[in-house]
N, C-alpha and C positions, 0 to 999 in steps of 0.2 A: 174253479181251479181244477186245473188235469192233475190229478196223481199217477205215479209211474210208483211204484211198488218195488221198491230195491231189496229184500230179503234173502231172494233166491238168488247169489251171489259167492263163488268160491272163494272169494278172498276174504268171507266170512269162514271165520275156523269148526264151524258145528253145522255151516254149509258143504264146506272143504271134506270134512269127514264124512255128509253122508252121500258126498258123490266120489269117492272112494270106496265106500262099503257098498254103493249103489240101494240106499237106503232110500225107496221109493215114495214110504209111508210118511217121511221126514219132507221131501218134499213136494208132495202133495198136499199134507199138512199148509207148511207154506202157503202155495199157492191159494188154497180154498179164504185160508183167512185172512189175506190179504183181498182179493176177490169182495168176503163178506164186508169188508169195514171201509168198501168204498174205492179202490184201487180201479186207476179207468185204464191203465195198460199192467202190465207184472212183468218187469224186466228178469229176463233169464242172460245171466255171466254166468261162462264154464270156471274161467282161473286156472287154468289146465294148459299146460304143453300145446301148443300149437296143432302137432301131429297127431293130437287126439281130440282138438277142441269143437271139432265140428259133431262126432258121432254122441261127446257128451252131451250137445248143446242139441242136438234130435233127442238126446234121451230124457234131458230137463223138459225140452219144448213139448214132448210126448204126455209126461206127466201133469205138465201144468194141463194140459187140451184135456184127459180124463177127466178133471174134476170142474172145469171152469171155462163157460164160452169167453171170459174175457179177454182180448186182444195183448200179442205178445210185445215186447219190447227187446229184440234181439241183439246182444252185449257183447260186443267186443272190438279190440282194438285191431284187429284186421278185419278191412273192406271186404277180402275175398273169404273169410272165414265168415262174416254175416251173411255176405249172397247167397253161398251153399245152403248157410241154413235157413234161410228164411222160406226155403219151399217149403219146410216142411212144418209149419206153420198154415194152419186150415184157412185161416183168414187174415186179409191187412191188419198189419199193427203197428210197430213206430220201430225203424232200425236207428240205432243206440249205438253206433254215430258217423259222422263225418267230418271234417273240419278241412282248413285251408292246407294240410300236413300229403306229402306225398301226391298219392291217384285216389285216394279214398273217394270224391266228390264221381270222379270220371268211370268207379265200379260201381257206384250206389246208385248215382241220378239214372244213369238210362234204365236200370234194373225196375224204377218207381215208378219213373215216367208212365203215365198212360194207366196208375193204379191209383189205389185208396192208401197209401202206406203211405204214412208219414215218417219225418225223417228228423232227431239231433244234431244239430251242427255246431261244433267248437268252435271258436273263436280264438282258432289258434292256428298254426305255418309252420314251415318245416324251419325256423329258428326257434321254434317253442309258443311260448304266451307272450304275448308284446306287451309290455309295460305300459304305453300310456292308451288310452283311449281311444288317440286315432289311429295307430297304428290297427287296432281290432274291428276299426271301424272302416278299415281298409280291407279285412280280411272279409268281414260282413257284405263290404257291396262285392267282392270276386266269390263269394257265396250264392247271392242273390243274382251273380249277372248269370251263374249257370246253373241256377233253378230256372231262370226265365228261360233258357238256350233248349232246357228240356220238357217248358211250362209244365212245372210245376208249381202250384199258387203256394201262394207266403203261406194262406191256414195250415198248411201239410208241413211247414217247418217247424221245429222249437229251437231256436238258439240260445245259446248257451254261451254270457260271456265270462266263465269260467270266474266263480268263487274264489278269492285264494284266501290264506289265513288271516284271520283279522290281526293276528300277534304281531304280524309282520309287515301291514298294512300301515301308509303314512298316513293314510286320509279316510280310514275306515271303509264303510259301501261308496263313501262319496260318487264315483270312479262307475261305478256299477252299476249304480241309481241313475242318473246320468247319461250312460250307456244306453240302458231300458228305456229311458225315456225319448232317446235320440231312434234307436232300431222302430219301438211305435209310431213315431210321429212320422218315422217313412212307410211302415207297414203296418196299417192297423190292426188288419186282420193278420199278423203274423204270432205266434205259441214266444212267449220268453221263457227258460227255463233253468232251472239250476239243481246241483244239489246240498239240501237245506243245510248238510252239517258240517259242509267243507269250512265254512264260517270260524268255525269253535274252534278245531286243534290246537291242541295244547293250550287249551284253556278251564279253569275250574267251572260249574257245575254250567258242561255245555249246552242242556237244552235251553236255557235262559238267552243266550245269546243267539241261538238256531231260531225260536220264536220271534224274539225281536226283527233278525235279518229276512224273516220271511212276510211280516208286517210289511216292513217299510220295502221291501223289492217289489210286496202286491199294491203298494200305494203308487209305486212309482211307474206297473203294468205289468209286472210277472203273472202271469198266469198261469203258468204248468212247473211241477215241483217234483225232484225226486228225493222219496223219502220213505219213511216206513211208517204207511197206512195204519198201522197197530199202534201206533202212537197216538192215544186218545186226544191229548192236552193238547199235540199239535191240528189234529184233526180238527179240535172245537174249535180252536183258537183261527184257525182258515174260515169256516163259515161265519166264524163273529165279525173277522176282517172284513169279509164278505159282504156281510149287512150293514157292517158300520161306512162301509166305502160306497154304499147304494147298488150293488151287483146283486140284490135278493129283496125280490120285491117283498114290503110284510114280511120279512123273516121269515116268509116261508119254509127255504131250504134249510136255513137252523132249527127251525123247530122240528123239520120231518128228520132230517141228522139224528138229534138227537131224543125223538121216538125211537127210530130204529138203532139206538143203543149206540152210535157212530164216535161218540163223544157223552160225556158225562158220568157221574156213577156205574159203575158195572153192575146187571141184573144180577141175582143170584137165584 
């Protein structure tokens, strides 16, 4: 399973504040320990005013590079606000996002084209998120027709066919699972992704339904998840899937997980 590390995000209010105070040591913080508990990218979101969100988002991408080679994941909802800043990013990492919405695909792709950066794509158009399946399944192949326009292989995608609240759901994952299963069976080597807690809102003790939905998305072929690495129970609970699904030979990887403390009691 690919983890993307979501902490370092302004729309978190103890994130918000320390990139106001430009509290460097906050997230640094961040980053390292996300970093140590397994995180295979660390997505950095400014949350910030447009007209400042690029110099914040050097300043976030600065700090996380201090403490950690690990590859960035560049956050925001404008194409031309990630371009800017992904130079300044030492190495490929995953730009966090694109979708069928706008020119986002037409600033990203040729930007990629010809690199190691891989890239998020939504599953969604400029009328929003499409309601039934095929409509996203429409958005997925004018996706895929210009990944191929700028070959770029499916492994360099994660798509994303957008979580929405299960409260408000008629059929649960059904819809999703389904999805998953239909994007694999055209692209095997293609990344599915999501984020794990979009699931829950507004719902009582959310990580119980967040675990569930990520069980049954990696049974169905989810591979890549964004979430917060620091989340032990979720962490275990991924390598167990992992083993019980046959993707870890001998339990290897669970067991080395949880030597290096990844999952399980906390050393003290």
């Amino acid at each position: 399973m690919i983890i993307i590390g979501e902490k370092i995000n302004g729309s978190i209010p103890s994130v918000a504040k320390a990139i106001a105070a430009r509290d460097a040591e906050h997230i640094k913080n961040l980053a390292k320990a996300q970093s140590e508990a397994g995180a295979h990218f660390i997505d950095v979101c400014a949350s910030v005013e447009e007209n400042i969100e690029v110099e914040t988002l050097k300043w976030l991408i600065d700090l996380v590079q201090e403490v950690t080679d690990t590859p960035i994941a560049v956050d925001s909802p404008s194409a031309d606000v990630v371009a800017a800043a992904m130079k300044y990013c030492k190495k490929p990492g995953l730009v966090n996002s694109v979708s069928g919405e706008g020119n986002k695909i037409d600033v990203i792709f040729p930007i990629i084209a010809g690199t190691s950066w891989e890239c998020v794509a939504l599953l969604c158009d400029d009328t929003g998120i499409p309601k039934s399946a095929e409509k996203r399944l429409e958005v997925f192949t004018n996706i895929m027709a210009k990944a191929k326009e700028f070959n770029i292989d499916p492994s360099r995608i994660h798509i994303d066919p957008l979580v929405e609240m299960l409260c408000t759901s008629e059929d649960g994952i059904n819809m999703i699972v389904d999805l998953i299963k239909n994007i694999k069976s055209q692209y095997p080597t293609i990344n599915v992704t999501g984020a794990a807690s979009n699931i829950s809102f507004n719902l009582p003790v959310r990580k119980l339904v967040n675990q569930a939905f990520v069980v049954l998305a990696m049974n169905a072929g989810m591979n890549s998840v964004i979430m917060d690495p620091l989340n032990r129970d979720m962490m275990g609970m991924i390598f167990a899937t992992e083993a019980l699904l046959g993707m870890d030979d001998y339990c290897m990887e669970y067991i080395s997980a949880y030597r290096d403390g990844i999952f399980g009691p906390v050393n003290k």
